[in-house]
C-alpha positions, 0 to 999 in steps of 0.5 A: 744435382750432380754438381751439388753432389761434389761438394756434398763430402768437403761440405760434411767434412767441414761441419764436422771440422766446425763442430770438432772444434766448437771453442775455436770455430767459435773464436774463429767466426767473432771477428765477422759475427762482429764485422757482419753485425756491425754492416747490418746495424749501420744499413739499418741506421742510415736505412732508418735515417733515410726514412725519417728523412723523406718523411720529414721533407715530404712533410715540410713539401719538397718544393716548398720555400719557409720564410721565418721571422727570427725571435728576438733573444729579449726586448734590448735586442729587439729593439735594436732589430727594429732601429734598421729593419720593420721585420717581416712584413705584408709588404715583403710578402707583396716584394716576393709575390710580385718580382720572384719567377716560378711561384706557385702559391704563397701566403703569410702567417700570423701566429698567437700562443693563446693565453686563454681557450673555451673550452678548457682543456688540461693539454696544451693549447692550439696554437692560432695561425691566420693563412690565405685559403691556399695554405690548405694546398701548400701544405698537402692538407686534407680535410676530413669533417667540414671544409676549409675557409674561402676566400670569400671568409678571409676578405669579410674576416669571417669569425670561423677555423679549422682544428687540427686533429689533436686539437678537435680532441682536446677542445670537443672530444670525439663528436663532429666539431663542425659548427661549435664554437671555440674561445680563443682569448677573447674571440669566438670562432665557429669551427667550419673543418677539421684536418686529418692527422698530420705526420708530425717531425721530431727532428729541430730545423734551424730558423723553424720552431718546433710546432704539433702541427695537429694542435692547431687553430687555423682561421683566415688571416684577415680575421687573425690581424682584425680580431685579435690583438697582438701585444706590443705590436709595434716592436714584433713583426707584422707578419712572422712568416711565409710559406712559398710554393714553387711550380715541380720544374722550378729550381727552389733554391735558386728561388730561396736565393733570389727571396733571400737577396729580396729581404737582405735588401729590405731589411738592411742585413739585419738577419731577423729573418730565415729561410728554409728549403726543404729540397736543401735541407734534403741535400745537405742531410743526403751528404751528412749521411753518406760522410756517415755510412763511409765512416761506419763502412770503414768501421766494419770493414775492419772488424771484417778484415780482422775476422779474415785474418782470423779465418786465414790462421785457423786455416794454417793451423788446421793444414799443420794438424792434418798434413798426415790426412792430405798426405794419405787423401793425395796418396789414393787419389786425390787431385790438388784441386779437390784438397783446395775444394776441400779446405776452402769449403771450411773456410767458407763454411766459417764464413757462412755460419759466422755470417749468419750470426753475424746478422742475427747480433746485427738486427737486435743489435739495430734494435737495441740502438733505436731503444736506447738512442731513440733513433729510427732503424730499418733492417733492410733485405738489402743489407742483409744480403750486402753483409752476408755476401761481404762474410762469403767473400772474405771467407773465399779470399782469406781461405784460398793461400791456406788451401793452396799451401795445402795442395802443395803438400808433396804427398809422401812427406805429408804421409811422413809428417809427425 
């Protein structure tokens, strides 16, 4: 207590300074209100951005590999494709299965748009995919009411699904599902299973499209390629994608390089085709991110920069005003060290209070932005402490020449000064 009570006087003294001075302590503190707020609202961002990140690669899985059939822009195109490449087929599903180390589970995909659905329902439809058993493992998938097709289902082309959660909603309401039926085009199907809700990404990924991943349909695939018809199919893909699982100690893109080198080969670089890594999508956006923060950083560094300026100012201003006071401070005692103290407190204390507006005006300044731009923000303690620890810093570091001038004062001069 003892040490908190020698400061306990510059303390007072230098929120009597601030509150003498309202206007210009105010103008003072704008430049690291400003510097501090813009810190806490750019953590927030990059916070948020990090967050929506993991989500969304946890949600696509970390060690997954995405195989895509690129769509065709018109039917010209499309059969332009066809003239060098079949497309995505079985047979590069076998290529990939059979000749690239270290997969875990694979399986393909069939997917139809219904242009019907019994029940009716006034949303939009689910989309049908046809997977392999496994796609329940691939993708984290877990069941809440029912239980997923076997592979005993898909090898009889048993007529069952499994409904997303959106999906069992919108078809049967609320009621367990398992055991009614839904017509998809012309094709019934005995709901078997019905998944739990999915988080669901609104960020767009090259080569994915955008799917409500609880608005589907999921049957085995051989009942997807023998009960339903695909129109055109001579010119559309037989298969339109594949999901890869690599075993945890796997390098997936290295794997994603040796698959794509695969269908480069088969398809005679007709680029119909894509191949999506989450772990590398993870990378890149790491490094987007930080290209990012070092942008807003400098940013804010200068609005920070700006504001010790302004402290260092009003701290020569304030040592011209009260030279007669340090004259007569120093003439009954006082040592250099304690008019450094002094006037260092009240460059601190601006800092300090300053600081703590600034963090204010930086979280409703986070909040305006994810309002306004949509975006995901996450007010961290971390970068509160980190933009509150930058405004004492710069209060010290701009407030020590101010205070040293001040201690230098020869005292009698001082005491002469008009």
């Amino acid at each position: 207590m003892s040490g908190l009570g020698n400061y306990l006087p510059e303390i007072y003294m230098g929120l009597s300074s601030l509150l003498v001075h309202k206007l210009r302590s105010l103008l003072t503190m704008l430049g690291m209100i400003f510097g501090v707020g813009a810190v806490v609202a750019m953590l927030s961002i990059t916070a948020g951005a990090q967050k929506e990140m993991i989500s969304f690669i946890d949600l696509l899985g970390v060690n997954n590999i995405i195989i895509e059939a690129k769509e065709a822009v018109d039917r010209n195109e499309l059969q332009t494709r066809r003239a060098t490449s079949p497309g995505l087929t079985f047979r590069d599903f076998r290529a990939i299965s059979q000749n690239v180390q270290g997969i875990e589970a694979a399986t393909p995909r069939k997917r139809f748009k219904p242009g019907k659905v019994l029940p009716k329902t006034a949303n939009e439809p689910p989309v049908l995919i046809g997977v392999l058993p496994n796609f329940l493992e691939i993708n984290s998938l877990k069941v809440i009411e029912g239980r997923f097709f076997t592979a005993e289902d898909d090898l009889r082309s048993t007529p069952v699904c499994v409904l997303g959660e959106s999906a069992k909603v919108n078809l049967l309401g609320y009621d367990k599902a398992v055991g009614k039926y839904v017509k998809i085009n012309e094709v019934w199907l005995q709901v078997i299973g019905v998944l739990a809700h999915q988080a669901t990404a609104d960020t767009e990924v090259e080569g994915l499209e955008v799917v409500n991943r609880n608005n589907l349909a999921i049957a085995p695939l051989n009942t997807v390629m023998r009960r339903f018809e695909d129109s055109n199919s001579y010119l559309k893909d037989e298969i339109d994608g594949i999901y890869v699982r690599v075993t945890p100690q796997t390098d997936s893109i290295e794997v994603s390089s040796v698959i794509s080198a695969i269908l480069a080969a088969t398809h005679k670089d007709a680029g119909d085709f894509t191949v999506v890594v989450p772990a590398g999508l993870l990378e890149e956006r790491r490094r987007t991110q930080f290209i990012f923060e070092v942008v807003m950083i400098c940013i804010a560094g200068i609005s920070l920069l700006v504001g010790g300026i302004g402290i260092m100012n009003i701290m020569l201003a304030t040592v011209l005003e009260r030279t007669r006071e340090i004259g007569i401070r120093r003439a009954i005692g006082a040592r250099q060290a304690d008019i450094v103290r002094q006037f260092l407190t009240e460059a601190v204390m601006i800092s300090i209070v300053g600081g703590l507006i600034g963090i204010a005006f930086g979280f409703s300044l986070s909040r305006v932005i994810a309002a306004a731009a949509g975006w995901s923000t996450v007010v961290t303690a971390g970068s509160v402490a980190v933009a509150f620890g930058v405004s004492v810093f710069i209060g010290l570091l701009f407030g020590i020449y101010p205070a040293v001038q001040a201690a230098k004062l020869d005292p009698i001069e001082a005491i002469r000064y008009e």
